[in-house]
C-alpha positions in Angstrom: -15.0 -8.7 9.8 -14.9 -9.4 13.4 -16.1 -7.0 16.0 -14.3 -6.9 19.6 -15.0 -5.0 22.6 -13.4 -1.8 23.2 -12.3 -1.9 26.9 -13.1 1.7 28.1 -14.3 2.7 24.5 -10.0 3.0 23.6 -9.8 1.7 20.2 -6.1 0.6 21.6 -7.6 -1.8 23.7 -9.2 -4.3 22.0 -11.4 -7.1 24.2 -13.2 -10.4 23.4 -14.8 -11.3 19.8 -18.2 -10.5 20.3 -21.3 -11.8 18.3 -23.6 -9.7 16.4 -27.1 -9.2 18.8 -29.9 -6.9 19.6 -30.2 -5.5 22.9 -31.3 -8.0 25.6 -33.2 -4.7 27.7 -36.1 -5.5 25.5 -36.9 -9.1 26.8 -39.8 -9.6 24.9 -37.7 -10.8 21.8 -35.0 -12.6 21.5 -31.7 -11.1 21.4 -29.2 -13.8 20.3 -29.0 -13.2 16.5 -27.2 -17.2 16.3 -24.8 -15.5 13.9 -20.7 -16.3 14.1 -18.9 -13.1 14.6 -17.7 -13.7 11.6 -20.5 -13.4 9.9 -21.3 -11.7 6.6 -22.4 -8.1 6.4 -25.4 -9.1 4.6 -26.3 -11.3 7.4 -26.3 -9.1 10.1 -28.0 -6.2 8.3 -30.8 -9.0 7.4 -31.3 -10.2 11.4 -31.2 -6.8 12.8 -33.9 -6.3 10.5 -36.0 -8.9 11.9 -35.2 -8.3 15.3 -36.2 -4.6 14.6 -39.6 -5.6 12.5 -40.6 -8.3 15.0 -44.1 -8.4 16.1 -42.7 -8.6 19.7 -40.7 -5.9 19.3 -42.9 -3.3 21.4 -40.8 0.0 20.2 -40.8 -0.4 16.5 -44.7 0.3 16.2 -44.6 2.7 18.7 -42.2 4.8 17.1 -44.0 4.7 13.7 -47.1 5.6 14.8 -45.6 8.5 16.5 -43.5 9.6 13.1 -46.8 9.7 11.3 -48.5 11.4 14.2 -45.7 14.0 14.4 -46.0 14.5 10.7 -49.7 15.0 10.8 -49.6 17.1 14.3 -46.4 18.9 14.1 -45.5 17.0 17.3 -45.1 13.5 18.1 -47.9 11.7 21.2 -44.1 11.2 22.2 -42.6 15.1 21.8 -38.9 13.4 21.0 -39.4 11.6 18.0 -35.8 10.4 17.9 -35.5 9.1 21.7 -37.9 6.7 22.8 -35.5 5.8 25.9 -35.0 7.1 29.5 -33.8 10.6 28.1 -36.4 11.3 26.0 -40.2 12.7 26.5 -43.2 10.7 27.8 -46.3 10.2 25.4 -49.1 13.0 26.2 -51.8 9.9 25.5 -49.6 6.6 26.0 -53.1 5.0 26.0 -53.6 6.3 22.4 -49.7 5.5 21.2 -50.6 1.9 22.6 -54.0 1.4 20.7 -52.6 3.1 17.2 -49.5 0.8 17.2 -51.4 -2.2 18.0 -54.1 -1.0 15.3 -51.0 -0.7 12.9 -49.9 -4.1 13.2 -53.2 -5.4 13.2 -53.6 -3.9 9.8 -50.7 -5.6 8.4 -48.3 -2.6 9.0 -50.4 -0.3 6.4 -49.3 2.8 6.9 -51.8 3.9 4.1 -54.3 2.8 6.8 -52.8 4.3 9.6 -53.2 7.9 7.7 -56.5 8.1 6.7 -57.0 6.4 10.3 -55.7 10.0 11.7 -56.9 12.3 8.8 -60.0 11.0 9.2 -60.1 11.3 13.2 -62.2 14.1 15.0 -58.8 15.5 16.6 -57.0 16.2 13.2 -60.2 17.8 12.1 -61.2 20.2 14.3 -61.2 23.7 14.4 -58.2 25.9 14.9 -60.5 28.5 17.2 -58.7 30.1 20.3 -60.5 28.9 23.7 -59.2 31.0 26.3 -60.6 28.5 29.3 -58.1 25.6 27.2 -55.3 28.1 26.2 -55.2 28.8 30.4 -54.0 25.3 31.1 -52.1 23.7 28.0 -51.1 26.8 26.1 -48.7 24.5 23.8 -51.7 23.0 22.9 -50.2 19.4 23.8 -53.5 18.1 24.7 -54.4 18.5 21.6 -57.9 21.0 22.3 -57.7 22.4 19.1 -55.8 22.2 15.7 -52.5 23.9 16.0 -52.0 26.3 13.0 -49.3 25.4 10.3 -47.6 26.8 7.4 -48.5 25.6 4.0 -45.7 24.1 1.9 -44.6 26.1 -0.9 -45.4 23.6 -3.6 -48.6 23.7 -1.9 -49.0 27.5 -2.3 -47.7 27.1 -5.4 -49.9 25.2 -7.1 -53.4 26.5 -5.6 -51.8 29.8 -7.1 -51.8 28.7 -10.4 -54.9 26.3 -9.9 -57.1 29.6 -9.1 -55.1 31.4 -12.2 -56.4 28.6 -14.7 -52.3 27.7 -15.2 -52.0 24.1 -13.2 -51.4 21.6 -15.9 -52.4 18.3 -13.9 -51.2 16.0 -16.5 -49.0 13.6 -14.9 -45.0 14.4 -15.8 -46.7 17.7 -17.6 -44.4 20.6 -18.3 -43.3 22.8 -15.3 -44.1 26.4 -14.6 -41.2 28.8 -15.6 -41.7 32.3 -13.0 -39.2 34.0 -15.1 -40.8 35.1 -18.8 -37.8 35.4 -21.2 -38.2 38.9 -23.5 -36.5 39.4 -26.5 
C-alpha cells in the first residue's frame, strides 16, 4: 500500500507517492528509512522502530524517564507527558531529565534500574511536612521541596486490610477474597 500526499489535507486530492521516513526536524538521526513506498507493513513498522529506539534519538529517553518520573511523582520533570514539542511544558530540572536519560541508556535501557535509581533518591523519600517559607513560592510543589501526598490504590488498601486481619493469602495465584459471605 502506497501512501500519497494529500494536497491541503483533501483526501480528493491525492499528490506524489511518498516514501515511508521519520521526521528530518530531529537531525541527529537519519531520517530516510531507504524503504520503496511500496513497502511491506512489516517493514515500516520495523524502521520506525529503530528510528524511534535509536541511541541518537534525543526524545525517546527523555520521554521515558519522564513517564517513570510522572508515575513515581504524580507529575512529569516535563508537566505534559504526552507533548514533548513546542506546545507542550518545559522540564522544571532539564539538567536532571538530561542526566536520567543519559543514565538510562547508559544502563542498557533498564528501566528496573532507572526505578530503584528514583525510589532510592533523597527527593522521592522525603517527608511530606508543610513548610510555609517553600509553600510561599512553589505552592504546586513543582520544585519538588517536599513529597506531594497521594492516594493509595485500592488493591493496595485492600490487601494491608486483610494483611493486618491475618486474611492475606500470599501464595502466588492463591484463592481471592470474596467481600460478600453467602448465608443459607
Amino acid at each position: 500500500a502506497t501512501v500519497k500526499v494529500l494536497n491541503r489535507g483533501d483526501v480528493r486530492n491525492s499528490g506524489e507517492v511518498v516514501s515511508p521516513r521519520g521526521l528530518s526536524s530531529i537531525q541527529t538521526i537519519e531520517s530516510d528509512f531507504g524503504l520503496a513506498p511500496d513497502a511491506a507493513d512489516r517493514d515500516r513498522r520495523l524502521k520506525l522502530a529503530q528510528w524511534i529506539t535509536n541511541p541518537n534519538n534525543p526524545l525517546f529517553s527523555r520521554v521515558i524517564v519522564n513517564r517513570v518520573w510522572h508515575y513515581h511523582f504524580g507529575a512529569g520533570i516535563v508537566a505534559t507527558p504526552n507533548d514533548f514539542g513546542f506546545n507542550g511544558g518545559n522540564p522544571t530540572h532539564p539538567q536532571l531529565l538530561d542526566w536520567l536519560a543519559a543514565d538510562l541508556q547508559a544502563n542498557g535501557w533498564s528501566l528496573k534500574h532507572l526505578h530503584r535509581l528514583i525510589v532510592t533518591s533523597a527527593t522521592y523519600r522525603q517527608s511530606s511536612a508543610m513548610n510555609a517559607k517553600a509553600a510561599a513560592l512553589d505552592a504546586g510543589n513543582r520544585l519538588l521541596w517536599r513529597k506531594s501526598p497521594t492516594r493509595i490504590e485500592g488493591e493496595s488498601l485492600r490487601d494491608s486490610i486483610l494483611s493486618i486481619a491475618g486474611k492475606l493469602d500470599v501464595t502466588m495465584g492463591g484463592k481471592g477474597y470474596r467481600d460478600m459471605r453467602e448465608y443459607k
